[in-house]
N, C-alpha and C positions, 0 to 999 in steps of 0.2 A: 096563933094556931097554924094559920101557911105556914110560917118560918121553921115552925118543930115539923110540921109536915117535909119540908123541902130537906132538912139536915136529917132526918131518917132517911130519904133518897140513897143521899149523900153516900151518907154510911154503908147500905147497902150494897151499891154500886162498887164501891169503892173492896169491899169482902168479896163481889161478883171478880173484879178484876183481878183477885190477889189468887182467886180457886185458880182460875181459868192460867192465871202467868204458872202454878205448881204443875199444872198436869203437863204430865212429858209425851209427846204421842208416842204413838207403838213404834217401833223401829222396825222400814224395810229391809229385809235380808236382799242382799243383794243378790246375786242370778251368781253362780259359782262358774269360773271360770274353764274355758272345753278345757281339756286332757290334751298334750300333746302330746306324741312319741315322735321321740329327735332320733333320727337315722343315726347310725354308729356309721361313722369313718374311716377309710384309710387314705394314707397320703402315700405316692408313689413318684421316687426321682431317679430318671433315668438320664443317659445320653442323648442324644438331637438321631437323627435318622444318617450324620455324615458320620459320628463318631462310634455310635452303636444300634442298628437299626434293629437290630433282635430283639433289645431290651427295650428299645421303643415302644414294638408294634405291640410286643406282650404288655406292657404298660397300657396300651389303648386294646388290646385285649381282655384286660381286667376292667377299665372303664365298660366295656360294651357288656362283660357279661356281669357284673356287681350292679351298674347302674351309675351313670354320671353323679347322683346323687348322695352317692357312697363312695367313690373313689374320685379325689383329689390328682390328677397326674401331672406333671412338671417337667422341666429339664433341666441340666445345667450346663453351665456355655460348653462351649466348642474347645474355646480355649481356657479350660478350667486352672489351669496351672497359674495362672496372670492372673486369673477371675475370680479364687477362691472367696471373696464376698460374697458375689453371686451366689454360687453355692451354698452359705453360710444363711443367704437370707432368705433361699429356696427354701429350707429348712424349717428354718422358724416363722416364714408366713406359713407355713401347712402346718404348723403348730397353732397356731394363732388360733383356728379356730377349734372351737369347744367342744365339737363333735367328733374332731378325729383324735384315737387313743392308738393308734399303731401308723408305724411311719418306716416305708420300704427306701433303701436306697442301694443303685445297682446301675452300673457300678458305682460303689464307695470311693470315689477319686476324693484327693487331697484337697479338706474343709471340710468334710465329713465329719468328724470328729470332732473338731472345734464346733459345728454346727448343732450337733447331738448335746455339747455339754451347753451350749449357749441355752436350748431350750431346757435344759433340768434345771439349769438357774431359774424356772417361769413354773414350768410342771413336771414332776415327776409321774405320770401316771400312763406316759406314752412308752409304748412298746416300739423299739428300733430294729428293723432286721438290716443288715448289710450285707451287701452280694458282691462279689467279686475285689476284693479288699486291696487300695492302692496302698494302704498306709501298714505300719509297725504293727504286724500282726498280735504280740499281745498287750498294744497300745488299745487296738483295734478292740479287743477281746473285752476289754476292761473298761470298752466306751457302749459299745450296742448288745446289744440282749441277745439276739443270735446271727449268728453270721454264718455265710453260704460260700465255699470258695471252692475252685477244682483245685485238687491236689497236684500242684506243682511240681512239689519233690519227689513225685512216682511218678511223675509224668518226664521226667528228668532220665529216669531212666527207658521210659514204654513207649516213645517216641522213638530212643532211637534204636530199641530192637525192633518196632516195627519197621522204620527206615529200612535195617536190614535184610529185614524178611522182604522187602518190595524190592532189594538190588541194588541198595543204593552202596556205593562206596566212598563218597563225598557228603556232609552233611552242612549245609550251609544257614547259619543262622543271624536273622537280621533283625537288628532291633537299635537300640540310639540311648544313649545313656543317661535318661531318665526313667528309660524301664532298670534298666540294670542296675539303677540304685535302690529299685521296690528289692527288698529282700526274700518275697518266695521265688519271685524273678531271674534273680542273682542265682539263689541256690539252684534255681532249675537246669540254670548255664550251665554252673559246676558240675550238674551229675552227669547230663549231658557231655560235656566234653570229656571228663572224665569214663563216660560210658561207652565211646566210642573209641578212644583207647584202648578200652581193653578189647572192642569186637573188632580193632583193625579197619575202622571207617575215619578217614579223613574229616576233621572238625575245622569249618571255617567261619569267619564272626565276621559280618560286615556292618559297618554302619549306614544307619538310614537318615533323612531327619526327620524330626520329632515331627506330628503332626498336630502338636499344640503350640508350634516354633511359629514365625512371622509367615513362612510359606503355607503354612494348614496342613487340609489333611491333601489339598492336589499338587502339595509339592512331594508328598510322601509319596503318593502313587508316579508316579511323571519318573520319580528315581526307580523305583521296582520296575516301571515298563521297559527302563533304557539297560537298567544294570544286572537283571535276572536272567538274558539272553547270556550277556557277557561271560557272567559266571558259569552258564551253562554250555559257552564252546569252551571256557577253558577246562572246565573239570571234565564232560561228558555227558553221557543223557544219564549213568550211576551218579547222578547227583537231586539228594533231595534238598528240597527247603522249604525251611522255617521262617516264620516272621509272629512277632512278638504281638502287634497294634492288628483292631480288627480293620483298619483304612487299606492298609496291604493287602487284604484277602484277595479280593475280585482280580487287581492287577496281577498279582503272583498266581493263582490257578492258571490264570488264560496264560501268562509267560511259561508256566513249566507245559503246560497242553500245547503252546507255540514249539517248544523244543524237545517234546517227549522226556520231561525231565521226570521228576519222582516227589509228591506232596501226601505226607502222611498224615497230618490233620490240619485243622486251623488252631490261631491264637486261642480261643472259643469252640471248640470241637461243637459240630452241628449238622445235618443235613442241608439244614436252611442256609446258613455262613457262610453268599458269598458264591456257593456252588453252584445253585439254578443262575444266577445271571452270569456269572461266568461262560456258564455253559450251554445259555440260551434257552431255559428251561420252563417258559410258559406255566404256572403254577395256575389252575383255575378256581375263581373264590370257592366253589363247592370242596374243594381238593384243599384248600388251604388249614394248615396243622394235621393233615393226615400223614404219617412219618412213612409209613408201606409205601404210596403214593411215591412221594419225593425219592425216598432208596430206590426204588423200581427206575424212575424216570432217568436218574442219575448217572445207572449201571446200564442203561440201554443207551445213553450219551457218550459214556467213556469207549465203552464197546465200541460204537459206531464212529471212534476219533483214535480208535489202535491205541488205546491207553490199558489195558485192561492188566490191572493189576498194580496199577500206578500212581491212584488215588486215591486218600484212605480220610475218614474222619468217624466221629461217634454215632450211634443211632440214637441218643436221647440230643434235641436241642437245649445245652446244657444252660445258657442264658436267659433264654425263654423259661426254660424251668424253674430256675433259680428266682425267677417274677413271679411265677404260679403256685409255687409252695410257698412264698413266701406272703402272698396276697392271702391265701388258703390260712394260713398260720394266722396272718395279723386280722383277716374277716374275722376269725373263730374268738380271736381275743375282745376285739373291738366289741360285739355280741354279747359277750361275757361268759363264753362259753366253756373258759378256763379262766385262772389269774396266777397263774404265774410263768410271769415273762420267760424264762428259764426250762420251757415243759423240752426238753432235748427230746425225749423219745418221739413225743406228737410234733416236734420238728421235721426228727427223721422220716416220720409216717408221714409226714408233707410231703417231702424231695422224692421221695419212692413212688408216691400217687401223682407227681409230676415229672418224673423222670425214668420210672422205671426199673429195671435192668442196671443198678449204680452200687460200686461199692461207699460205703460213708464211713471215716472214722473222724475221731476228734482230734484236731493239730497238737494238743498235748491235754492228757486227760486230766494231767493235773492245776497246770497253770491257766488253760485253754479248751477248757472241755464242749464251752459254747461257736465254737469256732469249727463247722463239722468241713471239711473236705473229703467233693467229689469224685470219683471215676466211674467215667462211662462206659458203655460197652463198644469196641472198636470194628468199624466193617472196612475194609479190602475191596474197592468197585471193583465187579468184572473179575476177578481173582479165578485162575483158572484151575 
C-alpha cells in the first residue's frame, strides 16, 4: 500500500515538473531606445593664415556662427604643391565622417580633384563646392557640383582699363610660372597684355618665386620688398602693379605707397586683402566684416599719404564670400533643404546674399554651366 502510495507521488510530481518546464514567462519589453537627431555637417578646407588668411578667417567665421558642432574646418599645407597627399586626405577624413553631406574647398589647389573622386569611391551623397579653382577648369567642372571662381578673362581686360583710368602708363605684372600654367591665369596674362596694346600702356612680366618653392611664402615677399622699388624708379610713379599670389599683397601695397606708384586691385580683389595692415589700419572687433567701415577707413588713409586716386580694389571681399555662399549653400543641402547638388539659381542667390553688387555668369553654359564666375564691383580710394 506505501509503495502504490509513494509511485502515485512519483507520478504526480513528475506531470508537476513537465507543466511548470512548458510555461514560457511573459516577455519583458524592453525600454525603446531615446531618439537621437545627429547634426547635419559641413566640412570646410581652406589655406593656413600665411597662404590665404581671408579664406581662413571666413572658414572660422562659419565655425563661430554654424556651431563647432556643425562645421568641420581644416587646412591644407603651405606647401600644397609637394603635399598634395595631405590635401587628398584632408578630404577624405572630413568625408569620413557620417554626418557631414557637403564639403567646401577654397581655394581648390592641386589634389582637390583627386581628393573629391577618392571619396565618391566611399560615398556619393557629399555635396562639393569649390572656390577659387587651381586646376583644368572643365576637369574642374566635371569633378565638384558647384564651383565659385572670379572671372579671370574680364578681369584680363578691367584691370588694365582701370590701370588706365588711375594714370598708369606702365603695367607690371608679377607672378612665377606655376601660376601661369593654371589656365584661367594664363588666359588672364593674354588679355591683359594684349589689352594694353591696344590702350598704349607698357606690359612688363616679372618673375617672382613661387611661394610654395623651398624659400615659402617670406622668400616671395623679401623679392617684392627689394624689386618693386626698382621697377618703380625705372618706369616712374605711371606705373602700376599686379601680382598674381595673395603672399605679395601686403609687401607690394606698402612698395607702390613707398613710391607713389599705381595698385588697382589685389590677386583676390577685397577691402580686407592686405590693405588695413599695409596701411596701418586698426580694424576694431565690433567693426570687423563691416565693409562701409573698412572703405571709409581706407580712403581717409590713402588721402592722408597723397595717394588719392591710386589705389583701387573691389567693395565685395570676394574670398570671404565665396566661404559664405558657399557654407550657406552646402548648410541648406546638409539640412535637406533642397537635393539637388546642381540647384545653380539657389547657388547664385548664395553669391549675391554674400557678395552683393556681383556680376555671375556660367564659364560655359554648355560644357560648364556649374562653374559660375565673379565680378565685383570696383572703387577708386580718394578718387577725385
Amino acid at each position: 500500500m506505501v509503495k502504490k502510495f509513494v509511485v502515485a507521488l512519483l507520478v504526480v510530481a513528475l506531470f508537476l515538473g513537465v507543466y511548470v518546464l512548458q510555461q514560457k514567462p511573459t516577455p519583458v519589453e524592453p525600454e525603446a531606445a531615446p531618439s537621437v537627431v545627429r547634426a547635419a555637417k559641413i566640412g570646410i578646407m581652406t589655406g593656413t593664415v600665411s597662404q590665404g588668411e581671408e579664406e581662413y578667417r571666413a572658414g572660422e567665421e562659419m565655425v563661430a556662427k554654424y556651431g563647432s558642432e556643425n562645421v568641420i574646418h581644416v587646412t591644407y599645407p603651405d606647401r600644397f604643391m609637394d603635399e598634395q597627399e595631405t590635401t587628398i586626405s584632408q578630404i577624405v577624413a572630413m568625408a569620413a565622417d557620417p554626418d557631414v553631406k557637403a564639403i567646401i574647398i577654397c581655394q581648390a589647389v592641386p589634389g582637390t580633384a583627386a581628393g573629391i573622386n577618392k571619396v565618391k569611391e566611399l560615398r556619393d551623397d557629399i555635396l562639393f563646392i569649390a572656390g577659387t579653382i587651381h586646376e583644368e577648369p572643365y576637369m574642374m567642372a566635371g569633378t565638384a557640383d558647384v564651383l565659385f571662381e572670379i572671372d579671370q578673362p574680364m578681369r584680363g581686360r578691367a584691370i588694365i582699363e582701370k590701370a588706365k583710368e588711375m594714370g598708369a602708363e606702365t603695367f607690371v605684372h608679377i607672378s612665377f610660372p606655376r601660376h601661369m600654367a593654371m589656365p584661367l591665369l594664363a588666359q588672364r596674362r593674354e588679355i591683359m597684355e594684349a589689352t594694353a596694346g591696344e590702350l598704349g600702356v607698357d606690359f612688363v612680366f616679372v618673375n617672382a618665386p613661387d611661394p610654395t618653392a623651398e624659400g615659402g611664402v617670406a622668400a616671395t615677399q623679401q623679392f617684392i620688398l627689394e624689386d618693386t622699388p626698382r621697377q618703380a624708379e625705372q618706369y616712374g610713379e605711371s606705373t602700376a602693379f599686379f601680382g598674381t599670389n595673395c603672399g605679395m599683397m601686403e609687401p607690394l601695397i606698402r612698395s607702390v605707397m613707398r613710391t607713389n606708384a599705381i595698385f588697382p586691385e589685389q590677386c583676390c580683389p577685397s577691402p580686407y586683402h592686405a590693405l588695413p595692415n599695409a596701411l596701418g589700419i586698426a580694424v576694431p572687433p565690433e567693426m570687423a566684416g563691416n565693409v562701409p567701415f573698412i572703405i571709409e577707413a581706407i580712403t581717409d588713409k590713402v588721402h592722408e599719404n597723397n595717394m588719392d586716386g591710386r589705389i583701387a580694389t573691389w567693395t565685395a571681399p570676394i574670398a570671404m564670400s565665396f566661404i559664405r555662399a558657399a557654407a550657406a549653400y552646402g548648410m541648406a543641402f546638409a539640412n535637406g533643404e533642397f537635393t539637388d547638388k546642381q540647384d545653380i539659381e539657389r547657388a547664385k542667390a548664395a553669391l549675391y546674399e554674400a557678395a552683393g553688387n556681383v556680376n555671375i555668369r556660367p564659364y560655359d553654359e554648355e560644357r560648364a554651366p556649374n562653374l559660375l564666375m565673379v565680378v565685383g564691383e570696383s572703387i577708386i580710394f580718394a578718387k577725385n
